[in-house]
C-alpha positions in Angstrom: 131.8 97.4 136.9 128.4 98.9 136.7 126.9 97.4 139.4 130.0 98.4 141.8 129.7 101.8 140.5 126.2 101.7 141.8 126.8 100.2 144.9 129.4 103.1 145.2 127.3 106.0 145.0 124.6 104.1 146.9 127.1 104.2 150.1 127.9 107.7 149.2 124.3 108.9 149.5 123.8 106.8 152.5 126.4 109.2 154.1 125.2 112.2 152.8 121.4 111.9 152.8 119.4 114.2 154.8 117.1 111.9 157.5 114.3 113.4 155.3 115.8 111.2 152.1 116.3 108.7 154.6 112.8 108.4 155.2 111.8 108.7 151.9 113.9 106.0 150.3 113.1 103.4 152.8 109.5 104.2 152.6 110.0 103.7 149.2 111.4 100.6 148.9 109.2 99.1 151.4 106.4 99.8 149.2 107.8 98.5 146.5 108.8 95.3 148.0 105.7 94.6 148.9 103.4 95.7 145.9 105.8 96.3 142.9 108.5 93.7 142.8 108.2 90.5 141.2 111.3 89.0 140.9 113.2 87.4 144.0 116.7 88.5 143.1 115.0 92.5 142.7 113.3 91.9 146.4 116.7 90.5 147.6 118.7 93.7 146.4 115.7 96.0 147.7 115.8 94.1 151.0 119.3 94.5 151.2 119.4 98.1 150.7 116.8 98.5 153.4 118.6 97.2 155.7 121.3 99.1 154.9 119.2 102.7 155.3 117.5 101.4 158.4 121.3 100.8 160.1 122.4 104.2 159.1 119.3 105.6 160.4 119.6 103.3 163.8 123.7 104.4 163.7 122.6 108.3 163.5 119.9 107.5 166.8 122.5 106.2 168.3 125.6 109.2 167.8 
């Protein structure tokens, strides 16, 4: 349940983020991918989410 939950709200602020936050968070986790992260299943979910943010942000180009 609590990773649906997350997933959830992560959707939700993909809709509602400013392009600013947009930035941000993929900047963030692009960093972390490739200095922080460790684990392959943590640099899986990063990379997923990344690719999530980087089709909204194409998606809003694209509107």
């Amino acid at each position: 349940m609590g990773a649906i939950f997350d997933m959830k709200a992560f959707f939700r602020w993909l809709e509602t983020s400013s392009e600013r936050e947009l930035l941000q968070r993929r900047d963030q986790l692009q960093h972390a991918i490739e200095h922080k992260f460790t684990e392959s299943s943590v640099i899986t979910d990063a990379k997923y989410l990344l690719k999530e943010i980087e089709q909204e942000m194409l998606a809003r180009t694209m509107r």
